[in-house]
VOROFI-637987 format. One line per field, with one value per residue: residue in one letter; residue number from 1; x, y, z of N, C-alpha, C in turn. Coordinates in nm, 3 decimals, decimal comma. Example, Ala and Ser with C-alpha at 12.3 -4.5 7.8 and 13.67 -1.06 7.14 Angstrom:
# VOROFI-637987
code A;S
pos 1;2
n.X 1,319;1,285
n.Y -0,569;-0,225
n.Z 0,780;0,708
ca.X 1,230;1,367
ca.Y -0,450;-0,106
ca.Z 0,780;0,714
c.X 1,320;1,290
c.Y -0,330;0,003
c.Z 0,780;0,787
This chain:
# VOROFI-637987
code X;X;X;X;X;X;X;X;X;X;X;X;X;X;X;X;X;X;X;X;X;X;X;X;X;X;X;X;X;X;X;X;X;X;X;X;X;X;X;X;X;X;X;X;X;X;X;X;X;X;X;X;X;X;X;X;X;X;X;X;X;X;X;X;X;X;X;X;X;X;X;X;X;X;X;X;X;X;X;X;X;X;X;X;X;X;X;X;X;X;X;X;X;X;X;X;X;X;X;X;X;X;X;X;X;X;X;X;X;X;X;X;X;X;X;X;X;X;X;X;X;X;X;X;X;X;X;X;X;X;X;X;X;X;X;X;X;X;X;X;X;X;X;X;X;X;X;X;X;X;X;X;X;X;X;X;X;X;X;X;X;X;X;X;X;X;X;X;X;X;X;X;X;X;X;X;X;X;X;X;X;X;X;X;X;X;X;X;X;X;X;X;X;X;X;X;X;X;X;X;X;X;X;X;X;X;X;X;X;X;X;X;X;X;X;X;X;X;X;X;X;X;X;X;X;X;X;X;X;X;X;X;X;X;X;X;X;X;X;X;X;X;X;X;X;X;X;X;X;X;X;X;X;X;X;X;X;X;X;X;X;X;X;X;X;X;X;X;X;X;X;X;X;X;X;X;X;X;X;X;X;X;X;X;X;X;X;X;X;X;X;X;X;X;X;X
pos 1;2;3;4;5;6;7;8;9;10;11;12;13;14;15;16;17;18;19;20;21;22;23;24;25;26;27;28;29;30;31;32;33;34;35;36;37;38;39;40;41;42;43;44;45;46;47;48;49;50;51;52;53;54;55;56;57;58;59;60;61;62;63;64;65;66;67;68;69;70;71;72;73;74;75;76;77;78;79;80;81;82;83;84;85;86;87;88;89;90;91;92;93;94;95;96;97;98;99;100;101;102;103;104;105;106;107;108;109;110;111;112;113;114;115;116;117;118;119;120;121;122;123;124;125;126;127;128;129;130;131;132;133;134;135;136;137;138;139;140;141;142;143;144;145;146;147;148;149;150;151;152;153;154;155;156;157;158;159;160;161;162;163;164;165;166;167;168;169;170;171;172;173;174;175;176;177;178;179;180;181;182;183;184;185;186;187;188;189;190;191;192;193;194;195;196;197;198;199;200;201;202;203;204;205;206;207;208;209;210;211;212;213;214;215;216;217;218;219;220;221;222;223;224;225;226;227;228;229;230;231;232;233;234;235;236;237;238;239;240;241;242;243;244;245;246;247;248;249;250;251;252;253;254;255;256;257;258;259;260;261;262;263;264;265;266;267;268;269;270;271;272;273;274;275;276;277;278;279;280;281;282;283;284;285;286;287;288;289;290;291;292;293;294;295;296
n.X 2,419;2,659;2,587;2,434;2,546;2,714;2,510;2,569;2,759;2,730;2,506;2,712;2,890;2,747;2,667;2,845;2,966;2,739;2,748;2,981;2,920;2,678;2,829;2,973;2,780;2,637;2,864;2,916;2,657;2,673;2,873;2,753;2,529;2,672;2,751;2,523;2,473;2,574;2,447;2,218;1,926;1,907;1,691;1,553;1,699;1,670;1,435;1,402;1,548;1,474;1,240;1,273;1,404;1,198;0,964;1,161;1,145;0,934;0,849;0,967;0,913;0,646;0,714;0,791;0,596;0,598;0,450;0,256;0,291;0,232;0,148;0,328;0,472;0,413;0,471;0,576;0,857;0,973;0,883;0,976;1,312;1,280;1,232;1,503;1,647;1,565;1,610;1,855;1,957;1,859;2,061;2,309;2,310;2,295;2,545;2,725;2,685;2,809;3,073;3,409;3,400;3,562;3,626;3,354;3,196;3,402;3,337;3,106;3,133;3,231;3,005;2,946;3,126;3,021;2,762;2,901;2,909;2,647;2,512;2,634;2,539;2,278;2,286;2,432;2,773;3,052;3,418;3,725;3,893;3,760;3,602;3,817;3,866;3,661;3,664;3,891;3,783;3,639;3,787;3,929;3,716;3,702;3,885;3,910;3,652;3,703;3,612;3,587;3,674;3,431;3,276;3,141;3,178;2,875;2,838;3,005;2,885;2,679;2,770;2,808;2,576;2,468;2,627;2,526;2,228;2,286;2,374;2,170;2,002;2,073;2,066;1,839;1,759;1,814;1,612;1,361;1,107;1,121;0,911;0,900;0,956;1,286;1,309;1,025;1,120;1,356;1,217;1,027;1,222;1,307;1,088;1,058;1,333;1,244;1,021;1,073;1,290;1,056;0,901;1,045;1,081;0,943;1,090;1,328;1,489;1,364;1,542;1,567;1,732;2,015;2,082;2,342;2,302;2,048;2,148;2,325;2,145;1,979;2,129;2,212;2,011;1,941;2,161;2,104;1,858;1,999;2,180;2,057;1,867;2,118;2,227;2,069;1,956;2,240;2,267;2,041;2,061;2,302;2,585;2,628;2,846;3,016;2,983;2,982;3,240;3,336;3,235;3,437;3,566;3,511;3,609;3,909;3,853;3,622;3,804;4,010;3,818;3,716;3,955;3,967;3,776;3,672;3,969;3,960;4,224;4,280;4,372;4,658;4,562;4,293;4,367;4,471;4,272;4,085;4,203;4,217;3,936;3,889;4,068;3,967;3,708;3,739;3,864;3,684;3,515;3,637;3,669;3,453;3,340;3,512;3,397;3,148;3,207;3,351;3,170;3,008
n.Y 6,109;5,966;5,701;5,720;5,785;5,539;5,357;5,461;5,371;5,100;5,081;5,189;4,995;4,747;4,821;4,818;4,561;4,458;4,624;4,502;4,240;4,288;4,357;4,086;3,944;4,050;4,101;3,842;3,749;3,953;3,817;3,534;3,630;3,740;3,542;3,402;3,549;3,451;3,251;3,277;3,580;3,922;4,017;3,749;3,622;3,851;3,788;3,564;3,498;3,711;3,611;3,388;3,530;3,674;3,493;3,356;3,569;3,625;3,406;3,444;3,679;3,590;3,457;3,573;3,754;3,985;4,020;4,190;4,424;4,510;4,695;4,926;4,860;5,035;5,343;5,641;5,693;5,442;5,363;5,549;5,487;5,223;5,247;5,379;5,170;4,975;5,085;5,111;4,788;4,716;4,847;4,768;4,552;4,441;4,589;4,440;4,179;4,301;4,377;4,327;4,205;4,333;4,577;4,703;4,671;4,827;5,071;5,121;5,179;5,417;5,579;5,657;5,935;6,058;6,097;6,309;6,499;6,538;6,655;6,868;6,993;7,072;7,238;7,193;7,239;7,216;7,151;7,285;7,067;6,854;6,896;6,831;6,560;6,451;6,544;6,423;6,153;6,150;6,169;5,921;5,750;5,789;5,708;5,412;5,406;5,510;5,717;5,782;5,959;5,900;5,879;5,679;5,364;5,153;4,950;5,065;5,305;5,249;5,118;5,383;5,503;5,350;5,416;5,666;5,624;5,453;5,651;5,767;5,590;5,530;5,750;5,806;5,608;5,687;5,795;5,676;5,647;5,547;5,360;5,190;4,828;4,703;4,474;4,459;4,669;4,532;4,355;4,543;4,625;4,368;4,314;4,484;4,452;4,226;4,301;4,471;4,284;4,095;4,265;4,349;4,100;4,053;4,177;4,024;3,709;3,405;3,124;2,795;2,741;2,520;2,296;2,382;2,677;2,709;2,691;2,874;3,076;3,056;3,054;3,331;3,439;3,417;3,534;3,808;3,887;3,844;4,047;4,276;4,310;4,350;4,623;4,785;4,780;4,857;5,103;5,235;5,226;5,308;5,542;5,658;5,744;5,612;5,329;5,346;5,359;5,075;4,940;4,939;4,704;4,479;4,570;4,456;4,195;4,150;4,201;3,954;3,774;3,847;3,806;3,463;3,353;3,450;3,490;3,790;4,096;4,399;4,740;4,867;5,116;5,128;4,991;5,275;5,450;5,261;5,312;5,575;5,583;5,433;5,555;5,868;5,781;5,711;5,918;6,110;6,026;6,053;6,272;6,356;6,264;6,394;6,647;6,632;6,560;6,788;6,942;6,829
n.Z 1,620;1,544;1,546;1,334;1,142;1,160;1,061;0,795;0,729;0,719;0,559;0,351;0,333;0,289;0,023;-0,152;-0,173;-0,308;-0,519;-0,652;-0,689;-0,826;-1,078;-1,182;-1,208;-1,445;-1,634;-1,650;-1,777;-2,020;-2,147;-2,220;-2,338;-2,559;-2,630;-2,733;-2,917;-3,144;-3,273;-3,266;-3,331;-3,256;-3,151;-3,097;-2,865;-2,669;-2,627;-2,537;-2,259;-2,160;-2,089;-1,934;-1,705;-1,598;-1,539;-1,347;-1,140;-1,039;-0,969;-0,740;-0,629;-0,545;-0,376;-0,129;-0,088;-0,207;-0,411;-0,392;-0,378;-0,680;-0,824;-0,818;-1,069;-1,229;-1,120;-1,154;-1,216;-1,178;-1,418;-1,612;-1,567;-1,655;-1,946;-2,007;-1,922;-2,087;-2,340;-2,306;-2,310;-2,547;-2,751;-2,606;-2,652;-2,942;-2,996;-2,911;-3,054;-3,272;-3,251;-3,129;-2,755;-2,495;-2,602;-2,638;-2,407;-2,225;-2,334;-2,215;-1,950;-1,916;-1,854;-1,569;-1,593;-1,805;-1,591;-1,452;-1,677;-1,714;-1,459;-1,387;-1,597;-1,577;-1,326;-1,078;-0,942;-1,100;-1,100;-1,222;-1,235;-1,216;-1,468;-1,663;-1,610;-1,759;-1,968;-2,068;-2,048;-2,212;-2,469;-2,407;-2,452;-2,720;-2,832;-2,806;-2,981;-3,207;-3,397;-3,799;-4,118;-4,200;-4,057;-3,745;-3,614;-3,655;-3,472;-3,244;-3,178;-3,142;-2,879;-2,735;-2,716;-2,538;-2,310;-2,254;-2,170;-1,968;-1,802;-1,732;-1,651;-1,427;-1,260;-1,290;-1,115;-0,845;-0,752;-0,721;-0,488;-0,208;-0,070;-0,294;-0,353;-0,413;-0,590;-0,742;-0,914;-1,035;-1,210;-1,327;-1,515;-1,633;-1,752;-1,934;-2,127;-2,215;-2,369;-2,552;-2,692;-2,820;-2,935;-3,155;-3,316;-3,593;-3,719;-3,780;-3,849;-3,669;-3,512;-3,419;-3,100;-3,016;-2,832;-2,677;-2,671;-2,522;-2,257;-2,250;-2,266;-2,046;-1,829;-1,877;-1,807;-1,505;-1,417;-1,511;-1,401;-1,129;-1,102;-1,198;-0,981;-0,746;-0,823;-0,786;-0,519;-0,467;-0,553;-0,424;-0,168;-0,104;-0,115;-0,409;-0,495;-0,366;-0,382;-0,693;-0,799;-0,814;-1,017;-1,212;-1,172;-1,380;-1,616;-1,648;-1,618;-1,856;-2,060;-2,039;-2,063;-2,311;-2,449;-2,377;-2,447;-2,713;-2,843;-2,905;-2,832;-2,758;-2,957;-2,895;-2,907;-2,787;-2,588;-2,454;-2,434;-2,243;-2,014;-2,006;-1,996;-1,701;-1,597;-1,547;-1,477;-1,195;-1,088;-1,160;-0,952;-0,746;-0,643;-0,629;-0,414;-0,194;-0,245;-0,143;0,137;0,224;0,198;0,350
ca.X 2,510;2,741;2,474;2,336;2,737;2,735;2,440;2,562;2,893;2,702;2,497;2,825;2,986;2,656;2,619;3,025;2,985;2,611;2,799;3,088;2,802;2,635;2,972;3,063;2,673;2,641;2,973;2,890;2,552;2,725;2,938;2,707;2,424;2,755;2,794;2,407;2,366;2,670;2,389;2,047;1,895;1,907;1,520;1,558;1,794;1,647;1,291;1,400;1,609;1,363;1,106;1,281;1,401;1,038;0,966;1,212;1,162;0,798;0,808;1,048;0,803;0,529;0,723;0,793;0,471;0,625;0,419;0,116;0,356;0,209;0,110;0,492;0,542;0,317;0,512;0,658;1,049;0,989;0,877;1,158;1,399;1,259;1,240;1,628;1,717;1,518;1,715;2,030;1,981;1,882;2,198;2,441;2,333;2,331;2,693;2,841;2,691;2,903;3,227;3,484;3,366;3,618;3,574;3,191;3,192;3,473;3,254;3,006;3,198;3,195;2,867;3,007;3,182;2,913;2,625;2,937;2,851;2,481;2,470;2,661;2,445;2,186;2,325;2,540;2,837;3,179;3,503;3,764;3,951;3,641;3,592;3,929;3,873;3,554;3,731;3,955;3,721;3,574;3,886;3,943;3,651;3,743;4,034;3,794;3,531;3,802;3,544;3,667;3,599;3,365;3,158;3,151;3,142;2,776;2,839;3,066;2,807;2,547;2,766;2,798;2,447;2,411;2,637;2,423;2,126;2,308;2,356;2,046;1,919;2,168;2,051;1,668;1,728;1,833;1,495;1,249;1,059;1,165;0,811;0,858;1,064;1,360;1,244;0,973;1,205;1,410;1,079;0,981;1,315;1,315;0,984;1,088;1,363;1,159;0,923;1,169;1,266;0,920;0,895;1,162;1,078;0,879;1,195;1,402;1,423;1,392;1,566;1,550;1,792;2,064;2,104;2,440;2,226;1,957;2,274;2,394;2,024;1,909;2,240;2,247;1,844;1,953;2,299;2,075;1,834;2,106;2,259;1,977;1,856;2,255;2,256;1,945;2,018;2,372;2,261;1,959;2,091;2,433;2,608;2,712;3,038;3,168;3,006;3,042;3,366;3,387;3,223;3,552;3,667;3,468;3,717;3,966;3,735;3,599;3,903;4,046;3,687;3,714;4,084;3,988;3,626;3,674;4,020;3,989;4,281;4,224;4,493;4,781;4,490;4,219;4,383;4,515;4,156;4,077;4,253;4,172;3,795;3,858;4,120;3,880;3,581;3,771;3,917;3,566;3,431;3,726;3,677;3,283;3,342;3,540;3,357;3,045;3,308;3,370;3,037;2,940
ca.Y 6,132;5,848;5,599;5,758;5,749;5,382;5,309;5,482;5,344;4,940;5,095;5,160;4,839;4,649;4,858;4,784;4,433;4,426;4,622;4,354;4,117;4,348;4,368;3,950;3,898;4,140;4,049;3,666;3,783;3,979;3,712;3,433;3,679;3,790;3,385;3,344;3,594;3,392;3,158;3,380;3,711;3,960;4,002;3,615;3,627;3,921;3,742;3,397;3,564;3,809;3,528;3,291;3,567;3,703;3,394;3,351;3,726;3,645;3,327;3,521;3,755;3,537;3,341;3,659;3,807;4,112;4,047;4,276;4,562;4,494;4,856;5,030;4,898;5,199;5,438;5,710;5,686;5,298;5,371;5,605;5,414;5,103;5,302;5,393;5,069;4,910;5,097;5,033;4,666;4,690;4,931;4,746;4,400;4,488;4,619;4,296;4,088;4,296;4,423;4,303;4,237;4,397;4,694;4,718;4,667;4,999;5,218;5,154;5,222;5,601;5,604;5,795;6,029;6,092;6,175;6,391;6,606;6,588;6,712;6,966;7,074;7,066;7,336;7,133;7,335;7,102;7,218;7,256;6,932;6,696;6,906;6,780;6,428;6,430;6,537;6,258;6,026;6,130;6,117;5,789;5,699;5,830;5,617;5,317;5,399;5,507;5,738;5,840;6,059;5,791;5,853;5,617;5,259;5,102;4,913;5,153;5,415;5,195;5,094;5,483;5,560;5,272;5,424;5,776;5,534;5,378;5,718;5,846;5,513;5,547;5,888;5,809;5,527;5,737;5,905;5,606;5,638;5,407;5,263;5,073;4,712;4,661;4,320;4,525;4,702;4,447;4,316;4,607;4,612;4,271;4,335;4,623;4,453;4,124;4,353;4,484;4,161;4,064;4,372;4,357;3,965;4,040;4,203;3,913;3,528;3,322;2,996;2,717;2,727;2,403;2,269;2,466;2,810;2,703;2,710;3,016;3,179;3,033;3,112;3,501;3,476;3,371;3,625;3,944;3,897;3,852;4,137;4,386;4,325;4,411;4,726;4,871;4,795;4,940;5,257;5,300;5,226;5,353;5,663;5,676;5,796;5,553;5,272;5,320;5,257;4,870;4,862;4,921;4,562;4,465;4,619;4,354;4,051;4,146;4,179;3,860;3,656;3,857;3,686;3,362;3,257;3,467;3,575;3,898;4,164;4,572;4,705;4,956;5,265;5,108;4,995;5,342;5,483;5,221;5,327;5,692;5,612;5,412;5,635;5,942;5,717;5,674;6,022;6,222;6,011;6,044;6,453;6,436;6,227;6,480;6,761;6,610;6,594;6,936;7,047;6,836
ca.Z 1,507;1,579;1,531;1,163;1,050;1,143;0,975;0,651;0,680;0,682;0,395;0,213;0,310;0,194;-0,146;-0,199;-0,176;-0,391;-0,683;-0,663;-0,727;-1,005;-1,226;-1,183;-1,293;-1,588;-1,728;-1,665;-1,870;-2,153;-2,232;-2,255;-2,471;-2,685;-2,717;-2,803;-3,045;-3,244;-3,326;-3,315;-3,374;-3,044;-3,066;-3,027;-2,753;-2,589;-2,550;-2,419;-2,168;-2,061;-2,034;-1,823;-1,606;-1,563;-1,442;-1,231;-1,047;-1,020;-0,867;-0,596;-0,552;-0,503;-0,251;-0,037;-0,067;-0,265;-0,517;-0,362;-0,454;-0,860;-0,877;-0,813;-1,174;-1,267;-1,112;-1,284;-1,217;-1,213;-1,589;-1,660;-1,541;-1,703;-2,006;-1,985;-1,993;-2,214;-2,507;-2,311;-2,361;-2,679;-2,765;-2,601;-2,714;-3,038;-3,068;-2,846;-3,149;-3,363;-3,206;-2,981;-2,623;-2,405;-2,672;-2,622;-2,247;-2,185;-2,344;-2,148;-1,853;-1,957;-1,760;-1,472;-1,661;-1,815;-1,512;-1,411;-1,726;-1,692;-1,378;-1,458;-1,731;-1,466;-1,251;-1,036;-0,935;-1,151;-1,106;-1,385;-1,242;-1,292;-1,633;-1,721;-1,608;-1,789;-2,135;-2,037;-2,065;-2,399;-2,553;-2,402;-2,569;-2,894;-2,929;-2,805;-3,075;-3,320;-3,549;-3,924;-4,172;-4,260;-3,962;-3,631;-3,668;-3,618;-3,347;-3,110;-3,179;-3,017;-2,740;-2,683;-2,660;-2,444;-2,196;-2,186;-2,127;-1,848;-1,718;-1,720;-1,567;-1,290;-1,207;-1,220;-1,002;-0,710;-0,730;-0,722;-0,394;-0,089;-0,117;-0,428;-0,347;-0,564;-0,676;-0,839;-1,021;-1,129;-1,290;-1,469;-1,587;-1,696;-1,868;-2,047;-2,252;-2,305;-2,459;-2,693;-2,815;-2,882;-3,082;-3,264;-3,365;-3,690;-3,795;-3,741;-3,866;-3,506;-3,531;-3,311;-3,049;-2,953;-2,614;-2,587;-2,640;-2,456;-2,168;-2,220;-2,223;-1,904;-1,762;-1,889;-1,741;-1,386;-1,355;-1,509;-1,241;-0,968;-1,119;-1,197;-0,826;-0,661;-0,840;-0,732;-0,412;-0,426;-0,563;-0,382;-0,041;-0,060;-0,159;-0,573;-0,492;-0,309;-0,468;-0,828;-0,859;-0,831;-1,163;-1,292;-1,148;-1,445;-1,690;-1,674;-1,661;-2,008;-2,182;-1,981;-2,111;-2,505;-2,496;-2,338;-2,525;-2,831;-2,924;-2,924;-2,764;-2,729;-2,977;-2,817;-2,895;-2,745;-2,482;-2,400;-2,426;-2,179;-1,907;-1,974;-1,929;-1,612;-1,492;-1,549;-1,411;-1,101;-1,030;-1,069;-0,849;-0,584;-0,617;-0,644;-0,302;-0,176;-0,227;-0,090;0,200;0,218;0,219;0,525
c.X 2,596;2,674;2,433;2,444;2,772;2,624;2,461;2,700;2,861;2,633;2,572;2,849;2,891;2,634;2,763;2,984;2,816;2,664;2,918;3,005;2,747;2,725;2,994;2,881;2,644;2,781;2,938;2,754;2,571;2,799;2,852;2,597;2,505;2,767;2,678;2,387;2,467;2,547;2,183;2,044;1,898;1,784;1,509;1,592;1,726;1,489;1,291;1,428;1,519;1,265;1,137;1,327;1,307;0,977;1,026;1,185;1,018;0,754;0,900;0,969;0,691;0,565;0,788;0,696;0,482;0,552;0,275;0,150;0,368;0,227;0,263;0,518;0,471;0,391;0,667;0,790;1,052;0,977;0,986;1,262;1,380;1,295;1,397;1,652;1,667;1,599;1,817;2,052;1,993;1,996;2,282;2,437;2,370;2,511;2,777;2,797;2,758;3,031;3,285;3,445;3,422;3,596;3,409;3,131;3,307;3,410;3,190;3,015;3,255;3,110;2,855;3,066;3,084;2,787;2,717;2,886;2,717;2,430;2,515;2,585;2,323;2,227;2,441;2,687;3,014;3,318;3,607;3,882;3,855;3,618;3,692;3,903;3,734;3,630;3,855;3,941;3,693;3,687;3,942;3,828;3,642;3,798;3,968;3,726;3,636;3,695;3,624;3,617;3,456;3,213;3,212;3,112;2,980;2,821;2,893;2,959;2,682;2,618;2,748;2,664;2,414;2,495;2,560;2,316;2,154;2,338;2,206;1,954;1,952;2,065;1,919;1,669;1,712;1,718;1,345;1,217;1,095;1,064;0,821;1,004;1,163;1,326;1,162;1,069;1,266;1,281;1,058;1,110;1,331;1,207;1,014;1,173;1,341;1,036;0,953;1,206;1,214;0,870;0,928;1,140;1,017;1,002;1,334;1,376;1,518;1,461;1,592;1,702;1,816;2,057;2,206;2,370;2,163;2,063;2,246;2,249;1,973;2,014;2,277;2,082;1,901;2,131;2,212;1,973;1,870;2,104;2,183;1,885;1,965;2,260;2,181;1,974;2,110;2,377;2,141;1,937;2,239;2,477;2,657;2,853;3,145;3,120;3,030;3,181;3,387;3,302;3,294;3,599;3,601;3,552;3,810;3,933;3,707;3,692;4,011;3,977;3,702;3,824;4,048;3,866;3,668;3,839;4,097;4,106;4,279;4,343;4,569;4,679;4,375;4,249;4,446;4,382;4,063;4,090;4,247;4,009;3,797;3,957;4,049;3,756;3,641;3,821;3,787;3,507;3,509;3,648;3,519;3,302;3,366;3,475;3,225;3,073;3,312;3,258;2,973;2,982
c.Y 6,008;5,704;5,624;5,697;5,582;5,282;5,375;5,409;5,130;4,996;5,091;5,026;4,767;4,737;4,854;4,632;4,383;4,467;4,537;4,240;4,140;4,366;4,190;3,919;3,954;4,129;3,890;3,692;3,883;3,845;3,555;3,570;3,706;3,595;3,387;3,370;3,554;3,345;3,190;3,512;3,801;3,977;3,841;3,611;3,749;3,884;3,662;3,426;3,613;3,672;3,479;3,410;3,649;3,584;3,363;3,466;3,711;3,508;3,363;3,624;3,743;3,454;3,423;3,756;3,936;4,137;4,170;4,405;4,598;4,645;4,959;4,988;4,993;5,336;5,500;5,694;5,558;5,323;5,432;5,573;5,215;5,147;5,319;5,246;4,964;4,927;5,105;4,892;4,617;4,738;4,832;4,572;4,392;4,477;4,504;4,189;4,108;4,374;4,344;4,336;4,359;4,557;4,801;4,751;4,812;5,090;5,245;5,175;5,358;5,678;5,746;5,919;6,111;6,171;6,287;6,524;6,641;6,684;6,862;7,099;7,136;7,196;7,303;7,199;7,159;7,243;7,231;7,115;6,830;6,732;6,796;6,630;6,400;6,455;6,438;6,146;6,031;6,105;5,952;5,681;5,685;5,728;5,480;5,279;5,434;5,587;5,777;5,954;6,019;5,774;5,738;5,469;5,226;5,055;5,015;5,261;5,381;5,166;5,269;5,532;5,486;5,298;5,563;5,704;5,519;5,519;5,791;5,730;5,507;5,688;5,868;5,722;5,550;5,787;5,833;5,638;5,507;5,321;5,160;4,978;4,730;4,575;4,422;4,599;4,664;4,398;4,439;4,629;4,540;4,282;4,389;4,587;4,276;4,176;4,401;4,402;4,099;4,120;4,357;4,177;3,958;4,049;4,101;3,806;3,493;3,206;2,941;2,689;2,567;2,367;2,349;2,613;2,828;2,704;2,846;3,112;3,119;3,069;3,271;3,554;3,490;3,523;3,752;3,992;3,942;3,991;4,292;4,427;4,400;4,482;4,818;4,877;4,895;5,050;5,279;5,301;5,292;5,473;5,613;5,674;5,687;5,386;5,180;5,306;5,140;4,849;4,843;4,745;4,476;4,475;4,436;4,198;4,052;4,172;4,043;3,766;3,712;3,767;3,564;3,297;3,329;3,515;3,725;4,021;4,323;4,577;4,847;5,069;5,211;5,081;5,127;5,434;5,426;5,312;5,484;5,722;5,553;5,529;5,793;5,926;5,762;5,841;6,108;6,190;6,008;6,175;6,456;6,334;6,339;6,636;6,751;6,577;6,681;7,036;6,988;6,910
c.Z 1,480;1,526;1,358;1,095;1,064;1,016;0,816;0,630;0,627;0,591;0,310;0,198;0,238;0,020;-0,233;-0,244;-0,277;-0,523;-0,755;-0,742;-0,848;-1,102;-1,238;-1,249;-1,403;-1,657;-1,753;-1,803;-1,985;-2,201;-2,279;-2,354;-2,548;-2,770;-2,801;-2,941;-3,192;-3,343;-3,367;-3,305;-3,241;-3,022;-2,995;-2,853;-2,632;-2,493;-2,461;-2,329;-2,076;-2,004;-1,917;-1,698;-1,533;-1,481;-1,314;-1,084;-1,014;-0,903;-0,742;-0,530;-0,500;-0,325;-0,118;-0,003;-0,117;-0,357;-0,547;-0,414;-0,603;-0,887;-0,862;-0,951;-1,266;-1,252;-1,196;-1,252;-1,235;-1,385;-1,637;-1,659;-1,636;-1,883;-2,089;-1,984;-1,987;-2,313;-2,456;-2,365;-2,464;-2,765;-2,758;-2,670;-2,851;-3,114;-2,991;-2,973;-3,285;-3,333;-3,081;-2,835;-2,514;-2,441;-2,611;-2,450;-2,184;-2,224;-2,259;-1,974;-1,838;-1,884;-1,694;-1,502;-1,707;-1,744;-1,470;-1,522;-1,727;-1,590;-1,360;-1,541;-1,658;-1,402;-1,143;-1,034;-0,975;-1,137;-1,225;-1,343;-1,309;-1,435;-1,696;-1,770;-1,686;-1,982;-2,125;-2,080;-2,175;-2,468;-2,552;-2,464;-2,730;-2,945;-2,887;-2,923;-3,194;-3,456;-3,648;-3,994;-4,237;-4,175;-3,808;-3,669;-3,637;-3,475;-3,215;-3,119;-3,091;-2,872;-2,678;-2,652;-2,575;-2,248;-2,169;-2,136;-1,992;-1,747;-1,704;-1,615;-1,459;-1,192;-1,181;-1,087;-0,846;-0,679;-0,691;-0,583;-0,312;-0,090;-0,215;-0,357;-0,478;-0,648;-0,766;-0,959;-1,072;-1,232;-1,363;-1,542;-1,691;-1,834;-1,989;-2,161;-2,301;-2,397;-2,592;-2,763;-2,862;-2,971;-3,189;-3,349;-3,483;-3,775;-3,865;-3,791;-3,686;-3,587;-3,429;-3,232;-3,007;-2,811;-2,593;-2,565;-2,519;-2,295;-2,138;-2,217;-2,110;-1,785;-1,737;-1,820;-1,577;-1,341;-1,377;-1,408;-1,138;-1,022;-1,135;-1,058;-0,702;-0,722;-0,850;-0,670;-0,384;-0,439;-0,514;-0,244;0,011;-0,135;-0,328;-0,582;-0,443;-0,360;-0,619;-0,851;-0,878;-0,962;-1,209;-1,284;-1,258;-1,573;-1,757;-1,654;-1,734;-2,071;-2,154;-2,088;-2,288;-2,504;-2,498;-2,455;-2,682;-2,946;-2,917;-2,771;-2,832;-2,821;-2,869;-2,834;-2,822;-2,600;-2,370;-2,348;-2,323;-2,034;-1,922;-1,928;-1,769;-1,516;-1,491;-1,472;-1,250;-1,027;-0,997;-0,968;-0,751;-0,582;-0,619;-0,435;-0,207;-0,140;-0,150;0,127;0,302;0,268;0,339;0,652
């Protein structure tokens, strides 16, 4: 017993310190694809990206011999999950090329809030605290997304579907089979939304990227990698509960980087909506801790 509890407690500590890693690389990689798509289209942006970091994840897999494990990107939860976010990427890229970063990036920190109602829906036994903190959050999204009578803006409407995405990809992820390597799954990941911006390229005028682009896409190639690798890991070695939260430390890094590169500050409703999705984020998952707790 003593021995299992140690080994889940270095699982936590290592899936603490991998989602630390997955929030500082996926913010580093929103903000440079929010720079790119200043200057090109996001099918553009979404191909080059994908390419070079296909590359990159392949010659890592060749040079650990992971690469024999081709056939796990077949399998079904690898597809579902690849699936899931594919049209997150395309979602959320989307609305970072037309709304305020720090904006775009809190929605999608709803996530959690979020699998709390799914599971829910599921059968999952919720209490009426996490209800609470779960209508919490939507409202804190509200005043985020700010809809009218006019409807929901374009953009916040995509970041919102891009955080159900992100829960649904969360939730498959826990389910992939221990057999399949992560690396693999970062790869069909990667695939999935270089395939989309290959798609989407008829739709689109390409134009020839500068040397500063060509930066910031080999730069947002090399962090989504890192970053889509440390958060497999973290959720497929460590408990959810304890470490989804440090996405939040994410929060105030993107509205730090909207101020600093672009400008942009949350106003007094957004920023109150803010802090109702992370302080909602943060409470179900104390009490879903808790109860998981309880029941051991």
């Amino acid at each position: 017993m003593a021995r299992a509890l140690n080994d889940l407690a270095a699982a936590n500590r290592n899936g603490m310190i991998a989602m630390v890693g997955a929030v500082a690389c996926f913010t580093t990689t929103d903000v440079l694809m929010k720079a790119a798509t200043q200057t090109l289209p996001v099918s553009q942006v979404l191909a080059i990206r994908g390419l070079i970091a296909v590359s990159i994840i392949l010659t890592l897999l060749s040079a650990n011999g992971a690469i024999r494990h081709f056939r796990a990107l077949a399998q079904r939860r690898v597809l579902q999950r690849t699936l899931f976010e594919t049209g997150m990427i395309l979602c959320y890229v989307t609305a970072l090329s037309m709304a305020p970063f720090a904006n775009v990036f809190s929605v999608l920190q709803s996530a959690p809030i979020i699998v709390t109602a799914f599971v829910a829906f599921r059968g999952e036994s919720v209490g009426p605290s996490r209800w609470a903190a779960v209508l919490a959050g939507f409202v804190g999204v509200a005043l985020i997304v700010r809809p009218s009578l006019d409807g929901v803006h374009v953009a916040m409407g995509l970041a919102l579907l891009a955080a159900f995405l992100v829960a649904a990809r969360d939730l498959t992820t826990r389910t992939i089979p221990a057999w399949v390597p992560s690396p693999m799954v970062t790869l069909a990941t990667t695939l999935g939304s270089t395939g989309a911006g290959l798609a989407l390229a008829p739709f689109e005028q390409w134009r020839a990227p500068d040397l500063t682009t060509w930066v910031f896409l080999l730069g947002a190639a090399i962090a989504v990698a890192l970053g889509n690798y440390a958060i497999i890991q973290a959720y497929r070695h460590a408990e959810a509960s304890v470490v989804s939260p440090f996405r939040y430390i994410g929060v105030p890094i993107a509205i730090l980087f909207g101020f600093i590169v672009w400008g942009h500050v949350p106003d007094a409703l957004a920023f109150a909506g803010i802090a109702l999705v992370v302080g909602a984020g943060l409470y179900t998952m104390r009490r879903e801790t808790r109860s998981k707790s309880s029941a051991g």
